[in-house]
C-alpha positions in Angstrom: 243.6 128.7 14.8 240.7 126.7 15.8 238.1 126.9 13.0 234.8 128.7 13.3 231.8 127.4 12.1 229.2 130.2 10.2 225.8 128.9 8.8 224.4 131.5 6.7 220.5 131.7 6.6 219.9 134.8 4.1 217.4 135.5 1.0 219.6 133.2 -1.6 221.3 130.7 1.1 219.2 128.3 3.5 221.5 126.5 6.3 225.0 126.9 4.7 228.1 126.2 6.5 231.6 127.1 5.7 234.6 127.2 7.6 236.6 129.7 9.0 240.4 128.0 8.7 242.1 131.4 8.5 242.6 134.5 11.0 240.5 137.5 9.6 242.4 139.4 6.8 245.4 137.3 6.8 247.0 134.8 5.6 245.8 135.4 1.9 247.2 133.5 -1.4 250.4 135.9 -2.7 249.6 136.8 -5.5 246.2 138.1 -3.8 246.9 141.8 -2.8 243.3 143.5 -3.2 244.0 147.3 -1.9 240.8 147.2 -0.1 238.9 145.7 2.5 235.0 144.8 2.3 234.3 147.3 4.6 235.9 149.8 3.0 234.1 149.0 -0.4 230.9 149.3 1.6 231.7 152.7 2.8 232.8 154.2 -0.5 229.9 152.8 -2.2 229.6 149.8 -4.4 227.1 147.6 -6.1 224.6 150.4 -6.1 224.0 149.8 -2.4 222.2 146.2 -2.8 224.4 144.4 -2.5 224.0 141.8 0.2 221.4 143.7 2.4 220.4 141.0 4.0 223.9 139.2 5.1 224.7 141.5 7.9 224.6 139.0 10.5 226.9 136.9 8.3 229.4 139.7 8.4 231.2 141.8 11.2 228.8 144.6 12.1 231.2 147.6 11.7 231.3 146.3 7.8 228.2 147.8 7.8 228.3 151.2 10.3 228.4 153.4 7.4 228.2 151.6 4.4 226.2 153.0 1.8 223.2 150.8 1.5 219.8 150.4 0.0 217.2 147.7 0.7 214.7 148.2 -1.9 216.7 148.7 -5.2 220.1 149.2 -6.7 220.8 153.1 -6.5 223.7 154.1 -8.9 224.3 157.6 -7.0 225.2 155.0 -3.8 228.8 153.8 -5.5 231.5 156.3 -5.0 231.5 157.4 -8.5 227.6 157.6 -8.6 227.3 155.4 -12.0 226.3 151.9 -12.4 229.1 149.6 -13.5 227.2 146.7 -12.7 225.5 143.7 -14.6 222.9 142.4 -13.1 223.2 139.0 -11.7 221.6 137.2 -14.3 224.0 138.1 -16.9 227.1 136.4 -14.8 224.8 133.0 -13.9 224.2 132.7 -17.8 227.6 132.8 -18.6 228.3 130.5 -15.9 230.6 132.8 -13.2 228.7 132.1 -10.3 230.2 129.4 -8.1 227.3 127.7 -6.1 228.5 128.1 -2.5 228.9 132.3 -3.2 225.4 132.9 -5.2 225.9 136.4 -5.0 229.4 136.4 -7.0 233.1 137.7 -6.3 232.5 140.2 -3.8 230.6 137.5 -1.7 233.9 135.1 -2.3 235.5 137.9 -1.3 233.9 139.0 1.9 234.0 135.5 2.7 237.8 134.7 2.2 238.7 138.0 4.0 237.0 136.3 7.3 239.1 133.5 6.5 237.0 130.6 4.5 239.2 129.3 1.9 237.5 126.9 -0.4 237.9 125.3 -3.5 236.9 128.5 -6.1 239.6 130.3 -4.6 242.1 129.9 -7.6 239.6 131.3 -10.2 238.1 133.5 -8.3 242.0 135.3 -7.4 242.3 134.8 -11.4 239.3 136.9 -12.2 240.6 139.6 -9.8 243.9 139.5 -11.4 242.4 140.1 -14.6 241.1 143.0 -13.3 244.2 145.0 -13.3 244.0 146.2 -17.1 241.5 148.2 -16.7 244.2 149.7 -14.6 246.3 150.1 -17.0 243.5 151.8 -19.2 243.2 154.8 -16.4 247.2 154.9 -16.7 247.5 155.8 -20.7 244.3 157.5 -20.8 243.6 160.1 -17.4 245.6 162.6 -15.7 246.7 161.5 -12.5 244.0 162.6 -10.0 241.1 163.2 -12.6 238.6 161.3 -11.0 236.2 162.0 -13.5 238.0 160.1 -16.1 236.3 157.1 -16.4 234.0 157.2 -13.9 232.8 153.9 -15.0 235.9 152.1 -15.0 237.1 153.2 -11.7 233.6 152.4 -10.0 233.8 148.5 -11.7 237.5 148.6 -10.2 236.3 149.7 -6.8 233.9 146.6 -6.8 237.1 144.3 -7.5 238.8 146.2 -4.2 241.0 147.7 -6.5 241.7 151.6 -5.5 241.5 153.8 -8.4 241.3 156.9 -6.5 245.3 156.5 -6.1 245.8 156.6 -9.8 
């Protein structure tokens, strides 16, 4: 594949350029298997519909067709389980989560390594999601299968790691 160039000129990044080195959706790490794809995410609902408003033209426009969207503010009743299972943005720079070239956080990493930039925070970044899977685990021992009003919180925060809770 010949690589692509994209330079991203958005709210939080000025005249960034990564490279595309992958085919779009392929050719992810193994032990990376999320269960869904950004635009899928967007559809459902995550991120209280703020969530990168202004990076469409960064992204493929069908990611953003029907995705559930709001410019002006984060609206809890946007995610697919209509709670917030967010922290805000500040929290993760403070703890020091935020990896400079993705200023936004996972899901940016995410949407990015789906349209095939690989770069060097994709180790941790795969880790984090990894981690993820307790919570899993959590829905497992304490929900019957199908109640999707058991832990409406924890499935929402497992929707925004493209984990599909709805099939547990």
């Amino acid at each position: 594949m010949d690589q692509i160039y994209v330079v991203v000129d958005d709210l939080m990044q000025r005249n960034y350029i990564y490279t595309l080195s992958e085919p779009v959706g392929m050719n992810f790490h193994p032990e990376f298997k999320p269960e869904l794809t950004p635009r899928e995410m967007l559809e459902l609902g995550v991120f209280g519909g703020k969530y990168m408003t202004d990076c469409i033209d960064e992204f493929p426009e069908e990611w953003f067709t029907n995705a559930k969207l709001c410019h002006e503010r984060h609206v809890p009743e946007l995610n697919h389980f209509g709670v917030n299972a967010s922290k805000p943005l500040s929290y993760w720079r403070a703890r020091g989560w935020i990896y400079h070239e993705d200023p936004r956080g996972w899901f940016q990493w995410y949407c990015r390594y789906f349209m095939g930039r690989r770069c060097a925070d994709d180790a941790r970044q795969i880790g984090r999601w990894k981690a993820m899977r307790r919570h899993s685990a959590q829905l497992r021992l304490n929900c019957v299968p199908g109640d999707l009003d058991c832990r409406r919180k924890q499935r929402q925060a497992l929707l925004h790691w493209a984990y599909d809770s709805r099939k547990i």
